[in-house]
C-alpha positions in Angstrom: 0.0 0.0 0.0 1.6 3.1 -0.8 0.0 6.8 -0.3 -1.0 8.7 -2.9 -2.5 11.6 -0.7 -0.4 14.5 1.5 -2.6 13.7 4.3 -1.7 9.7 4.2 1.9 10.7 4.4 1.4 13.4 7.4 -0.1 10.5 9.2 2.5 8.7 8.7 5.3 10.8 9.2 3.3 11.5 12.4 3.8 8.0 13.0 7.1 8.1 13.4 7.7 11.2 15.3 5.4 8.8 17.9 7.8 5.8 17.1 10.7 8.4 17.5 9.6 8.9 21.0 9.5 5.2 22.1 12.7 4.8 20.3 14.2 7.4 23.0 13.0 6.4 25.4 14.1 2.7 25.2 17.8 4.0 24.4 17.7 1.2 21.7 20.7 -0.4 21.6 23.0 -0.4 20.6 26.4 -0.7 20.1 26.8 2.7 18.0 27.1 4.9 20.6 29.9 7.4 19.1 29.8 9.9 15.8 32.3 9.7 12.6 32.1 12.0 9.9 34.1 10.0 7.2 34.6 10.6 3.6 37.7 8.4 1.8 38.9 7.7 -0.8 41.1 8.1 -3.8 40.7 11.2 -6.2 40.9 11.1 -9.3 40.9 14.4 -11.9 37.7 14.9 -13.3 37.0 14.0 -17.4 35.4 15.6 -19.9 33.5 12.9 -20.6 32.7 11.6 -17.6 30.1 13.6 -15.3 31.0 13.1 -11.4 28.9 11.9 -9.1 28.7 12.4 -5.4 26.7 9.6 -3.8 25.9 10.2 0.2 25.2 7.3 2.3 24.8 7.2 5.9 25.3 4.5 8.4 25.2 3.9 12.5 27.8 0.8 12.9 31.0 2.5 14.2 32.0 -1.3 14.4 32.8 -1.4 10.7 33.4 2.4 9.9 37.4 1.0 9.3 36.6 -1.4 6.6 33.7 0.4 5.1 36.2 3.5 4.3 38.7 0.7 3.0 36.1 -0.8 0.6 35.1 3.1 -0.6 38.6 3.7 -0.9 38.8 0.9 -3.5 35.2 1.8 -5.3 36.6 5.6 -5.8 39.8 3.9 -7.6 38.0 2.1 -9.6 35.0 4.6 -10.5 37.0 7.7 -9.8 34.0 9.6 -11.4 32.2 8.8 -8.0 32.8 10.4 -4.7 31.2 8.1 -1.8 30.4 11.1 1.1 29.8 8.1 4.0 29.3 9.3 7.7 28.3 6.9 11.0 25.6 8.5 12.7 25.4 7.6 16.6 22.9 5.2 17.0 20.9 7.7 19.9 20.6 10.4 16.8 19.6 8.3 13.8 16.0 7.8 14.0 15.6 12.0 14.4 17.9 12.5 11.7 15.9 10.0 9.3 12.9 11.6 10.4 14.5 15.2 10.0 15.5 13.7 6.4 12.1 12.2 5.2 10.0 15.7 6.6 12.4 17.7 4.9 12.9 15.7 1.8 16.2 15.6 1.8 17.5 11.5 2.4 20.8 11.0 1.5 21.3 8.5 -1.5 22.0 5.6 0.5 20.4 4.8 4.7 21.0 2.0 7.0 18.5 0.2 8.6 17.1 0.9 12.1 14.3 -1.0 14.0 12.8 1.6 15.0 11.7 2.8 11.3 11.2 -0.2 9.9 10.9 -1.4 6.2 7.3 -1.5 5.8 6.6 2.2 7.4 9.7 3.7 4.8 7.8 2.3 1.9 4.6 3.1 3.0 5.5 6.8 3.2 6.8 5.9 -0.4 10.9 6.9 0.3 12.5 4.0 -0.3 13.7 2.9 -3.7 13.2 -1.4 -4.6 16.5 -3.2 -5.4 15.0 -6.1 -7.2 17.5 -5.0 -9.9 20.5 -5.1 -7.5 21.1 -8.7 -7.4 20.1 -12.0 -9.0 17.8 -14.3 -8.2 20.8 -16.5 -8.3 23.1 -14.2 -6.3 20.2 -14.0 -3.8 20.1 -17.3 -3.3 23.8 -17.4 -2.3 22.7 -15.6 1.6 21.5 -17.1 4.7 18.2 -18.7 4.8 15.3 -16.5 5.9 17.3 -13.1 4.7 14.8 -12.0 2.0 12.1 -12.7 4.5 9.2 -10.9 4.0 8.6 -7.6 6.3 12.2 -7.1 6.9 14.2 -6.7 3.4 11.2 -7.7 1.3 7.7 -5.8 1.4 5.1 -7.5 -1.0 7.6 -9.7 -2.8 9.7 -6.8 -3.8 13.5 -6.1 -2.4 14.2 -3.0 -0.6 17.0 -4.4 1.7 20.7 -5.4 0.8 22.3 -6.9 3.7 26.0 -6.1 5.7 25.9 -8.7 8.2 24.3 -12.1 8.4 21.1 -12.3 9.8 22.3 -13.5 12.9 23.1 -10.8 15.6 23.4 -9.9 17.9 24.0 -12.6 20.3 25.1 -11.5 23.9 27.9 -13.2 25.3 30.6 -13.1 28.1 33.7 -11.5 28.5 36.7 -11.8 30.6 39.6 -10.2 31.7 42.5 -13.2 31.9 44.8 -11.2 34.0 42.4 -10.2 36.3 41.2 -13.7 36.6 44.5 -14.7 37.8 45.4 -12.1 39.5 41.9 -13.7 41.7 43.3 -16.8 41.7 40.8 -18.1 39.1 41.6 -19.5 36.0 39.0 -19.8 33.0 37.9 -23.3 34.3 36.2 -21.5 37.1 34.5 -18.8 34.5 30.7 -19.3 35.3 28.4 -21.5 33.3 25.3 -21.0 35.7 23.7 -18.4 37.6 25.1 -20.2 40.6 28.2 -20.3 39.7 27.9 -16.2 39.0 27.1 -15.5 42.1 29.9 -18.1 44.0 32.5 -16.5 40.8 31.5 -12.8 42.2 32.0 -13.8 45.8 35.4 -15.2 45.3 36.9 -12.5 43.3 35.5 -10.1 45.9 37.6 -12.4 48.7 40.4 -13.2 47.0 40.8 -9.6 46.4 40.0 -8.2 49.4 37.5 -6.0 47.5 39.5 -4.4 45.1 37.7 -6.2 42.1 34.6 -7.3 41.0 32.9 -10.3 39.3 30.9 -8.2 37.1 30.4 -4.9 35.6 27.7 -4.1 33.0 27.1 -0.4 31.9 23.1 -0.6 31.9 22.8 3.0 31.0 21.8 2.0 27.8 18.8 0.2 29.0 18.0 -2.3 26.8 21.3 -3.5 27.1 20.8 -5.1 30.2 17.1 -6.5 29.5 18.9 -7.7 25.7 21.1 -9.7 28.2 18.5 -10.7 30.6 16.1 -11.9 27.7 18.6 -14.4 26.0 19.5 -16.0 29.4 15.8 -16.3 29.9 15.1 -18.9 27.1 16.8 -21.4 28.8 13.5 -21.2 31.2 10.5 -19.6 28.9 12.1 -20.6 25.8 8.5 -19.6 24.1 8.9 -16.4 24.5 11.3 -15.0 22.0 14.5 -12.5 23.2 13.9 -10.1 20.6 10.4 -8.8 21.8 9.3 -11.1 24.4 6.7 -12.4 22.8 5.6 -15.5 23.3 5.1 -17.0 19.6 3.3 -20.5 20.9 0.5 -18.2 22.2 0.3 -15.3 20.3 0.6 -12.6 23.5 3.4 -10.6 24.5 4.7 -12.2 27.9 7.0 -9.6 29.3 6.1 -11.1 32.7 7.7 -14.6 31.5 9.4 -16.3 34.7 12.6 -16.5 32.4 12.7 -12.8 32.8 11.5 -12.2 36.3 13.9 -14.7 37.8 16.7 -13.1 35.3 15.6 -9.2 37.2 16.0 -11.6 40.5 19.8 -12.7 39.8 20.6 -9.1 39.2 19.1 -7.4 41.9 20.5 -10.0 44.3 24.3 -9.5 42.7 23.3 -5.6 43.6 22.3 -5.9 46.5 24.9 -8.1 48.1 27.1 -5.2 46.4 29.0 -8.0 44.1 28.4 -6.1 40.9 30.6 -3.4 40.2 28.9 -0.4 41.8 29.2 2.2 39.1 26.9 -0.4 36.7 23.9 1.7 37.1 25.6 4.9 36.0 27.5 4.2 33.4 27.0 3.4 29.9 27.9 -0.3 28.5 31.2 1.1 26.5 32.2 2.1 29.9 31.4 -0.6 31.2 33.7 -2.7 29.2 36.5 -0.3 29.4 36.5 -1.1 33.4 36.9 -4.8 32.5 39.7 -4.3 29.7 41.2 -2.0 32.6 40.9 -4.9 35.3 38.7 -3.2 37.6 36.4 -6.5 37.1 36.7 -9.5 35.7 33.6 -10.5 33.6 31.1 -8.4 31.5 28.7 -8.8 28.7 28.3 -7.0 25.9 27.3 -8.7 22.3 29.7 -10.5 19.6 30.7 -7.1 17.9 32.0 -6.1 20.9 35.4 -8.8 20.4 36.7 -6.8 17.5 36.9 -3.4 19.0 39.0 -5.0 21.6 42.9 -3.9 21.9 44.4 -5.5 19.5 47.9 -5.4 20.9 46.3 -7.6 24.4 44.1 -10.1 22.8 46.1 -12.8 24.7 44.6 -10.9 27.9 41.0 -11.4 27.0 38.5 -14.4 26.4 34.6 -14.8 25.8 32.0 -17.8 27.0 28.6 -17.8 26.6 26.0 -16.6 29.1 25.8 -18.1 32.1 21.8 -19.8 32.7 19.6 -20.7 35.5 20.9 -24.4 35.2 23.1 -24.3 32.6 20.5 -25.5 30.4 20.7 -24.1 26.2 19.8 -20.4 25.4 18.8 -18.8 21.9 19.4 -15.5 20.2 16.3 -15.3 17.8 16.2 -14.0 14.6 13.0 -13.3 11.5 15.6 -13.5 8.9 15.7 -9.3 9.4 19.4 -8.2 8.9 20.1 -5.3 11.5 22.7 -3.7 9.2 21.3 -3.5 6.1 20.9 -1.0 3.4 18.1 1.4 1.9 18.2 3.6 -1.2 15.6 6.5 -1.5 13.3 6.6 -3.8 14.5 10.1 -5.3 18.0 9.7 -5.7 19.4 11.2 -9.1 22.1 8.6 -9.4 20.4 5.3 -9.2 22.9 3.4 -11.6 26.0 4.7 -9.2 24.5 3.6 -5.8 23.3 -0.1 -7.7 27.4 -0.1 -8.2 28.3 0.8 -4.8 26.2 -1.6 -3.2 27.5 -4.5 -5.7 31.1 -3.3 -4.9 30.0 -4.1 -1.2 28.8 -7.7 -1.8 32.1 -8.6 -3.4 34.3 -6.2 -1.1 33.1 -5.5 2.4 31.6 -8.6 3.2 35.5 -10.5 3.4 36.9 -7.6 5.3 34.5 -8.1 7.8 34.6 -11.2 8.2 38.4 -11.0 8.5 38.6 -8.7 11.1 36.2 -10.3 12.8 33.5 -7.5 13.2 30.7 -9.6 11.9 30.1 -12.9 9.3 28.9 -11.3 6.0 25.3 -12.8 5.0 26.9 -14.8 1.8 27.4 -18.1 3.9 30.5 -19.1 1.0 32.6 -16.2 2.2 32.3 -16.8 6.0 33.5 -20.1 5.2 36.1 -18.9 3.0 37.7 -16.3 5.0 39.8 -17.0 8.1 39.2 -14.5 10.7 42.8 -13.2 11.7 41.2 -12.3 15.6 41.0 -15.3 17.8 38.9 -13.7 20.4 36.2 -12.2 17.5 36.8 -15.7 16.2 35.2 -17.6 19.4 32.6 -15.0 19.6 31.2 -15.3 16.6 31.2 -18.9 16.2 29.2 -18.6 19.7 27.3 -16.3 18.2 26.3 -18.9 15.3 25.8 -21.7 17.6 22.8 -19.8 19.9 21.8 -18.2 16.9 18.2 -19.5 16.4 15.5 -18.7 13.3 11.6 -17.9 14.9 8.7 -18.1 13.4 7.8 -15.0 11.0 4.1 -13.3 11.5 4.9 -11.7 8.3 5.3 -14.6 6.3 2.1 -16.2 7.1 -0.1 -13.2 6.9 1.0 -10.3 5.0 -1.5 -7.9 6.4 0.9 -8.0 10.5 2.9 -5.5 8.2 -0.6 -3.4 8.3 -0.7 -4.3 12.0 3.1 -3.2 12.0 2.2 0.4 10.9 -0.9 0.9 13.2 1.1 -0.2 16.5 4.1 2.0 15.7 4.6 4.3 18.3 1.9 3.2 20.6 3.8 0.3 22.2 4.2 1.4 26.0 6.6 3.9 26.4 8.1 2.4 29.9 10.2 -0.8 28.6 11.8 -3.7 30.1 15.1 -1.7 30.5 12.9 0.8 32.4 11.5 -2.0 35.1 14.9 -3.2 35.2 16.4 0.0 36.4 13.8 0.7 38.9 13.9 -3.1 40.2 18.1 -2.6 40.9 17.5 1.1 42.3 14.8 -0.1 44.7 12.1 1.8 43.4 10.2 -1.2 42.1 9.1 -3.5 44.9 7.0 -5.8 43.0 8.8 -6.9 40.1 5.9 -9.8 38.5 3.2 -7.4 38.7 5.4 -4.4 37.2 5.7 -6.8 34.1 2.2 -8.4 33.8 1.0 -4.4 33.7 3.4 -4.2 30.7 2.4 -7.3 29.3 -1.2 -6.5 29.4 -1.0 -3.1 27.7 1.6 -4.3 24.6 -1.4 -6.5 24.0 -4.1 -4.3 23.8 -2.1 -2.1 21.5 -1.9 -5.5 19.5 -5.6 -6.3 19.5 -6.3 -2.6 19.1 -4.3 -2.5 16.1 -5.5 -5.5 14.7 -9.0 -4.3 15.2 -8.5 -0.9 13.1 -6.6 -3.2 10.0 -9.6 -5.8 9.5 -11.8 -2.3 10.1 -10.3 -0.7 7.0 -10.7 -4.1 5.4 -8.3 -6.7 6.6 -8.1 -10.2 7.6 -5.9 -10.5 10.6 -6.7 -12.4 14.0 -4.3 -13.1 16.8 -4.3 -16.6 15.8 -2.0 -15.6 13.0 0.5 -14.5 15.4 0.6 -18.6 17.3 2.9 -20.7 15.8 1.5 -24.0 17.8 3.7 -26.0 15.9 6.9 -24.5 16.9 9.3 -25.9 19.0 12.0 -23.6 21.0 15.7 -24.5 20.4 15.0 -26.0 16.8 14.8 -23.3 13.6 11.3 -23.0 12.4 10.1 -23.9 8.9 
């Protein structure tokens, strides 16, 4: 459905000024947290006959910002006639500058995706470009299963997505200072595999330190870092209810009140309480965090796979990563829809189609190998991550972690097409107060009842859902909540 009315589009825009808010307010995520203008690049003196070409792209993974200028570099040498103008956006900035962008008309050639705008409300406010002509069918068929899954890259059978990474991140994962293991008198046998075995871990450090290090640190400033965290360890108890939104897709409901995640809340508050987890955690953000555990001011944190690679290179014998610890030591997932979190747009009124269809070949065949070599991410093209030896042996183990917890969920938007409808109506009117939000109040003490905090959420996420399932069939569409229970799926195995 695209508009073809000013008013549809101020609606819609008005949508995600609402969706902009909620987006805020959750401090999504992620891992971008720091700005880089960058343009590089060879020059070349301009021809007669050539006409040059500036294309502008903008992206929000400062993860990758070194081997996307190298792969510009090399397009500018080879098509010196085109300039690529690339800057990394913080990730806390992006969705107002989109929004800034769309309102204003003025979207650069090229955007990354966000969750918070997703596919189906870009083309609905008819900005995004399709990219059916980008690749082959045959080339297409070369990446991960489920990445041209519909909602996410596709929208109505048409392409509108090419993806940077594979389709499978991020997971969370442990980290550990080796030197301040040792210097505990622990050694990576003793690095914890259970929640028990966090809490004893925490207690000895503490003692065999005499309090001058911790167990943990996390930098939950970000708050949906900690509740990302939180929500993977808890499949190994609801394993129904999926990390990525916690909803439960056996039953159709959100189940932010899932015992998975209360018990998860539980561990943390008790690790605060009994003052085991590094006491600046609450005020600092998650790149701090880290920094304190690379320093050796703790010994463990968590942070997700991406994380490895931005570790100093010059100490990577000092560091390790493990998976998550769970309640028993039982299996955890990551989930993923076949969505690709780094991905790329083109707008639907650039003047230089033909150059940014280049550019975004030249990535397939150039970025996805550097990435994979320095370990910031496997490529979605599962030939080169097989291909390429990654020359980091701590981004090495975390990614193949990664790809073992890794797990594919079942897809709403696959079975009906008209959830995208539902997708638009809900935008923005999702409860503002997240789980990072119960979280912080739970640790600070302002939160005494923890369940009930979470049922309350649960409850309004789905009336929003039924509310915006009810205004779809209304304008003519056939959606129940039944379409959203997958019955037939069972946790811990990829669903067909």
């Amino acid at each position: 459905m695209k508009p073809n009315t000013q008013s549809i589009k101020l609606l819609l825009l008005s949508s995600l000024a609402m969706l902009l808010l909620a987006a805020c307010s959750s401090n999504q995520s992620t891992t971008n947290s720091h700005a880089a203008n960058n343009t590089q690049g060879a020059t070349s003196s301009p021809t007669a006959e050539v006409k040059q070409v500036e294309l502008e792209v903008w992206g929000r993974w400062e993860e990758m910002l070194g081997q996307m200028e190298e792969t510009i570099a090399e397009f500018q040498q080879q098509h010196p006639h085109i300039k690529v103008k690339y800057t990394n956006v913080p990730g806390s900035q992006y969705v107002a500058q989109i929004q800034a962008a769309i309102s204003g008309n003025t979207l650069p050639d090229i955007i990354g995706y966000h969750q918070s705008i997703p596919t189906s409300l870009l083309v609905n406010l008819d900005v995004l470009h399709p990219l059916d002509d980008v690749l082959t069918a045959e080339q297409k068929a070369e990446y991960y299963e489920g990445t041209w899954s519909e909602g996410y890259t596709l929208i109505d059978g048409q392409t509108y997505a090419i993806p940077v990474f594979n389709p499978k991140r991020p997971a969370m994962m442990l980290y550990y200072n080796k030197e301040a293991l040792h210097a505990a008198g622990l050694t990576e046998d003793d690095i914890p595999a259970t929640w028990d075995e966090l809490y004893s871990f925490s207690k000895q450090v503490q003692q065999n330190t005499d309090g001058k290090l911790y167990g943990l640190v996390i930098g939950v400033k970000e708050l949906s870092f900690l509740s990302g965290a939180i929500s993977q360890m808890a499949t190994a108890i609801t394993p129904d209810v999926s990390p990525t939104d916690l909803f439960n897709y056996r039953t159709g409901q959100y189940e932010y009140h899932a015992q998975g995640i209360v018990q998860g809340l539980e561990l943390f508050k008790k690790l605060q309480d009994e003052k085991l987890l590094h006491p600046s955690s609450l005020v600092m953000s998650f790149r701090e965090g880290t920094a304190l555990m690379e320093e050796g001011q703790a010994v463990l944190t968590i942070d997700g796979s991406f994380y490895a690679s931005q570790l100093n290179a010059d100490k990577l014998d000092s560091f390790g990563v493990a998976p998550l610890p769970t309640k028993d030591g039982k299996p955890q997932y990551a989930a993923f829809q076949g969505e690709s979190r780094v991905a790329f747009y083109v707008s639907k009124h650039t003047e230089h189609y033909e150059e940014t269809k280049l550019f975004l070949q030249f990535i397939k065949e150039h970025l996805y190998p550097k990435l994979v070599a320095d370990g910031v991410e496997y490529s979605p093209l599962p030939a080169v991550n097989e291909a390429t030896t990654i020359n980091h042996p701590v981004a090495a183990e975390a990614l193949r972690i990664q790809d073992e917890v890794s797990l594919l969920i079942p897809r709403p938007f696959e079975r009906n097409a008209d959830s995208l409808k539902v997708v638009l109506e809900t935008s923005g009117k999702l409860p503002k107060t997240t789980l990072g939000n119960i979280a912080e109040g739970y640790l600070t003490g302002q939160i005494k009842d923890v369940e009930a905090a979470l049922l309350e959420l649960s409850q309004q996420a789905n009336q929003v859902l039924e509310e915006g399932i009810a205004k779809v069939n209304a304008a003519g569409g056939s959606i129940t909540l039944d379409d959203y229970a997958f019955a037939d799926w069972v946790p811990y195995q990829p669903y067909q």
